[in-house]
PATI-575202 format. One record per residue (C-alpha): residue in one letter; x negated, y negated, z negated. Coordinates in pm, 1 decimal, decimal comma. Layout:
code|xx|yy|zz
A|X|Y|Z
...
***
This chain:
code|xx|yy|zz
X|-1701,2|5609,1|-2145,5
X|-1683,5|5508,1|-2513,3
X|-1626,3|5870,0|-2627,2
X|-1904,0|5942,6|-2467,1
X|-2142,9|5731,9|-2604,1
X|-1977,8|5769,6|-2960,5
X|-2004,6|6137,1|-2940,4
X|-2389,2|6079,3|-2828,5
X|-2451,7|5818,4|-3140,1
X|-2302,9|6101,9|-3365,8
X|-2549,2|6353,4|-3247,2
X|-2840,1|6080,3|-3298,4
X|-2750,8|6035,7|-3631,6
X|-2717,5|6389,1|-3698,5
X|-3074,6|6453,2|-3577,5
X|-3198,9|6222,1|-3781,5
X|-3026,9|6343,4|-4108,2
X|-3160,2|6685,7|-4026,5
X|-3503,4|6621,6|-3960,2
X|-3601,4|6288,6|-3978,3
X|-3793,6|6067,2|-3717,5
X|-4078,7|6316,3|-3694,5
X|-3969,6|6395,5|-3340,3
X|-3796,5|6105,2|-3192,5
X|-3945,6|5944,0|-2885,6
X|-4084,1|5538,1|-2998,2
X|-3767,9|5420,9|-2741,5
X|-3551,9|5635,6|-2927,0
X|-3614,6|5480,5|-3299,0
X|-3479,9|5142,3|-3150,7
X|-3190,9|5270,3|-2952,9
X|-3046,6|5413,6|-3349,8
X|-3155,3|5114,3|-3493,8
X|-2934,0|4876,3|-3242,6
X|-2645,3|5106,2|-3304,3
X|-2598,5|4887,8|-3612,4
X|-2611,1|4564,0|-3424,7
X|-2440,9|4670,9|-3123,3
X|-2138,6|4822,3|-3157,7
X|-2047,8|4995,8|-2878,6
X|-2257,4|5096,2|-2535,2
X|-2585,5|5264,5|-2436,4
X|-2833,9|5126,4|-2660,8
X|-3093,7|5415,3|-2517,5
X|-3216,6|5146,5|-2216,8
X|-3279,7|4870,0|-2457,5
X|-3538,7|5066,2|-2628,2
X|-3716,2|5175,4|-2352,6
X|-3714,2|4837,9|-2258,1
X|-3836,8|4698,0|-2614,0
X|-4082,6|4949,7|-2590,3
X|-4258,0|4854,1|-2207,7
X|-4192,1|4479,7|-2325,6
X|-4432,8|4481,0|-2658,1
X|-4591,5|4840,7|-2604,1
X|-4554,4|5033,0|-2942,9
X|-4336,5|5021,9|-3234,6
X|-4594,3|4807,2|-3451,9
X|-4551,6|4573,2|-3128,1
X|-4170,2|4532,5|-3143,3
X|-4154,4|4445,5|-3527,5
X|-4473,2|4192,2|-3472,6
X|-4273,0|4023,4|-3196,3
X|-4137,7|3675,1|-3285,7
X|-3746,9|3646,7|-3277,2
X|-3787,2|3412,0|-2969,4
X|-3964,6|3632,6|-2767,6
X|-3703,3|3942,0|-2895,1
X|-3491,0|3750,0|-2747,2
X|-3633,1|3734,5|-2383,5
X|-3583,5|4087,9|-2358,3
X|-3231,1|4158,5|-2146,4
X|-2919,7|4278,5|-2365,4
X|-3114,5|4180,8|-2722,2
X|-2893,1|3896,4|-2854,8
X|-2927,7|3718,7|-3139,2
X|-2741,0|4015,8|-3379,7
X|-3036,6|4254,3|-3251,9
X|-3305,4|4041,0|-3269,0
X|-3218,0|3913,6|-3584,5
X|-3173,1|4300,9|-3747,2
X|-3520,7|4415,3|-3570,3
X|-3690,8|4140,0|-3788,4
X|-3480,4|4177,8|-4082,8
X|-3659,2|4553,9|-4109,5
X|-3986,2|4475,8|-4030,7
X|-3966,9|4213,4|-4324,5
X|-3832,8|4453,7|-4484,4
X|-4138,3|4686,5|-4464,3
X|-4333,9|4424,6|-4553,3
X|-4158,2|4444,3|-4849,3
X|-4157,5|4801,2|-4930,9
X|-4568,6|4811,7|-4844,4
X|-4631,2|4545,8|-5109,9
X|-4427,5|4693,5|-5354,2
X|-4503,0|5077,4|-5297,0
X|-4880,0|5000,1|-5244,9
X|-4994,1|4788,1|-5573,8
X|-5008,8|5019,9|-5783,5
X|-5101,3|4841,7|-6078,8
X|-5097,5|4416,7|-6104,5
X|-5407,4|4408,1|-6212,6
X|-5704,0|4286,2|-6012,9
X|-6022,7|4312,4|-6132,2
X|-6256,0|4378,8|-5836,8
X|-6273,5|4281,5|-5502,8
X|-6129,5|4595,4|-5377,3
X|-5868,9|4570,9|-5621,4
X|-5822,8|4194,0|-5484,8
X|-5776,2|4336,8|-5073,0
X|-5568,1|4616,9|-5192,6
X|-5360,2|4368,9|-5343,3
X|-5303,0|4139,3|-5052,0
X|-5338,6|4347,7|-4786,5
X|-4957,8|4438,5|-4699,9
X|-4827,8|4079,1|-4785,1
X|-4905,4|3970,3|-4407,2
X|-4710,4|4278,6|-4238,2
X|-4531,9|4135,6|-3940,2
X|-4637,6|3731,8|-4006,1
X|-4743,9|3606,2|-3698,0
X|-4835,6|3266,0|-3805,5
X|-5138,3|3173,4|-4107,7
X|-4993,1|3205,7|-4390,6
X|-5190,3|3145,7|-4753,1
X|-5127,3|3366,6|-5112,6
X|-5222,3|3277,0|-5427,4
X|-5282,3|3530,7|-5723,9
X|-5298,8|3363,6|-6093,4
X|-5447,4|3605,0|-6309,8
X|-5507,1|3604,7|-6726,7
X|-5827,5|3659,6|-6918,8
X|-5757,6|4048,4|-6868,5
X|-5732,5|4030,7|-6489,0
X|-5378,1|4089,2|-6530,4
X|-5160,1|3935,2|-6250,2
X|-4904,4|3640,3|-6417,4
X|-4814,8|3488,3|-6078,9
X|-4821,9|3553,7|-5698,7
X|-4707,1|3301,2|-5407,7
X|-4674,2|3223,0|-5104,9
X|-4807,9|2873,1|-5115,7
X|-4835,6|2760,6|-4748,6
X|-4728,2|2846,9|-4368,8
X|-4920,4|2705,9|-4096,6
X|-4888,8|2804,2|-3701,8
X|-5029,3|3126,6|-3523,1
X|-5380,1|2937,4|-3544,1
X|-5449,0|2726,4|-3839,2
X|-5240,6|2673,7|-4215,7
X|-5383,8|2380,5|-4434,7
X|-5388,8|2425,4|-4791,5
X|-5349,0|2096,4|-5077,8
X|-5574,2|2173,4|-5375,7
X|-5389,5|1996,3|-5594,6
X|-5103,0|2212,9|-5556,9
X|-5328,7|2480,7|-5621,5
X|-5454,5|2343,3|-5944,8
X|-5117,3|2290,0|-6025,0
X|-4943,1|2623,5|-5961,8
X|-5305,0|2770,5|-6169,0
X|-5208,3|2539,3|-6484,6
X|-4870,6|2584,6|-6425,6
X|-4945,4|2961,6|-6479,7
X|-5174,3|2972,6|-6785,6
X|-5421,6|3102,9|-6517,2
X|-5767,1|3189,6|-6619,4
X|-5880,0|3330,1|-6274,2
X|-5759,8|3291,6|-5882,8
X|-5753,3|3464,6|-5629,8
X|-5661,6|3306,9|-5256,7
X|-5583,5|3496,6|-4937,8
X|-5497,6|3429,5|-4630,3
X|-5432,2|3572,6|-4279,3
X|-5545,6|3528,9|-3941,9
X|-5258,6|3701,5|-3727,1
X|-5445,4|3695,9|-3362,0
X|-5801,2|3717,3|-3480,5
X|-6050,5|3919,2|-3688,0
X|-6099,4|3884,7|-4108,7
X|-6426,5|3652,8|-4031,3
X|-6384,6|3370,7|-4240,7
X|-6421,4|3046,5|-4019,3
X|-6600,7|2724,9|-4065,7
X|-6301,9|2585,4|-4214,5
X|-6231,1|2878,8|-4408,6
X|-6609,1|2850,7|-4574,3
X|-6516,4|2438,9|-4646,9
X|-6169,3|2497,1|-4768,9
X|-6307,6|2751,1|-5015,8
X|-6589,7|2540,2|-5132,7
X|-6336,8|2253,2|-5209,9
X|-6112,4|2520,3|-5391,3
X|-6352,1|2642,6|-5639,7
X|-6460,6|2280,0|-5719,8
X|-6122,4|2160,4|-5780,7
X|-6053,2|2458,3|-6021,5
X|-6391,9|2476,4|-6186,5
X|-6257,5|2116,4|-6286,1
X|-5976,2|2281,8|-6456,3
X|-6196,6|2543,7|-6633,2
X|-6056,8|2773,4|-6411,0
X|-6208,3|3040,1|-6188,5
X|-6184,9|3086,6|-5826,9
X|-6235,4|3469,1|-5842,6
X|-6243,6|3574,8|-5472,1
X|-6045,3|3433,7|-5146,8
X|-5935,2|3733,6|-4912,2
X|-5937,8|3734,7|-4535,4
X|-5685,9|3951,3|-4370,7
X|-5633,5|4007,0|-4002,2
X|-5568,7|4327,1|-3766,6
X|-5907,3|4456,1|-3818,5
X|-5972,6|4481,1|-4174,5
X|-5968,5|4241,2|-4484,8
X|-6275,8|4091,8|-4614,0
X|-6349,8|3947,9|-4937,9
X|-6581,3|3640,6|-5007,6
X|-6686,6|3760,6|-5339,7
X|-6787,1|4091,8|-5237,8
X|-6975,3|3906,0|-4974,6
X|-7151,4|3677,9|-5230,8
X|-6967,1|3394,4|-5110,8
X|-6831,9|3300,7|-5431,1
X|-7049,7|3345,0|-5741,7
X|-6836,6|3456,5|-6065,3
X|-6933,4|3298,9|-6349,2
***
């Protein structure tokens, strides 16, 4: 029985070299990928079953590890490896997708952050530091909150901007289960944000919203007045 399921992991593999994932079945991408976390056995049900669990492939990388987990035959190896990749490509989006680190609109500014929330599936807040040219000096992830809500400290802001030489800002966050509205909150904490810098003499150039829908940017919104 193992001969036969190496000899069918060989001819997976195969296909792929030859011509890619253009043609494989969604189940099928996740029965290769737990070859490498599983061994030996058929990994063919698991992805069907990964695949009626969360629905589509975006769905099985967005799943949190504990709910991976729930699924029947995905231990902590395969769990663990699905959201090793989907950080992964996270990774790769960010990189492959700024094509320049400069922001100098607010286009430039949602182009910018929109691939840093691939996958996160709590709030999560990025800050940008940027010089008198609009050239990026510093990006970070400066705070994780829960699937609902992330809290930001504005001196910590202030500081990481000084810190940086920064002569502009730009702040983004995420809202994982929602839509790129800005909230209440969302309106205050900004306010508070561009006072606190302003105090600084630096500028609070545009705080992004990013969600499943879309991104939206306060500045282009006239939400936040450049000086």
């Amino acid at each position: 029985m193992a001969n036969i399921h190496d000899e069918h992991r060989k001819r997976v593999k195969e296909e792929f070299r030859k011509s890619g994932l253009e043609h494989f079945p969604h189940h099928k991408l996740f029965e290769m990928l737990l070859f490498y976390s599983i061994p030996r056995g058929d990994t063919n049900e698991l992805g069907h079953l990964l695949m009626e669990r969360f629905g589509s492939v975006s769905g099985v990388f967005d799943a949190p590890y504990q709910m991976l987990r729930e699924v029947k035959g995905i231990g902590p190896e395969s769990a663990t490896l699905i959201k090793f990749v989907s950080d992964m490509m996270r990774m790769y989006l960010d990189d492959y997708t700024v094509k320049s680190n400069m922001i100098d609109s607010p286009q430039a500014a949602k182009d910018f952050m929109r691939f840093k929330f691939i996958c996160e599936q709590t709030e999560c807040i990025y800050m940008v530091c940027l010089g008198n040219n609009n050239k990026v000096l510093y990006c970070e992830r400066i705070a994780r909150g829960l699937p609902e809500t992330v809290g930001v400290e504005p001196a910590k802001v202030v500081k990481t901007a000084l810190r940086s030489n920064a002569v502009k800002v730009v702040i983004a966050h995420n809202h994982p289960n929602g839509i790129c509205i800005p909230s209440n909150r969302d309106l205050r904490t900004t306010t508070v944000l561009l006072e606190e810098l302003m105090r600084v003499d630096v500028e609070l150039m545009d705080h992004i919203v990013v969600a499943p829908d879309g991104e939206y940017s306060m500045a282009e919104n006239n939400m936040i007045k450049s000086r």
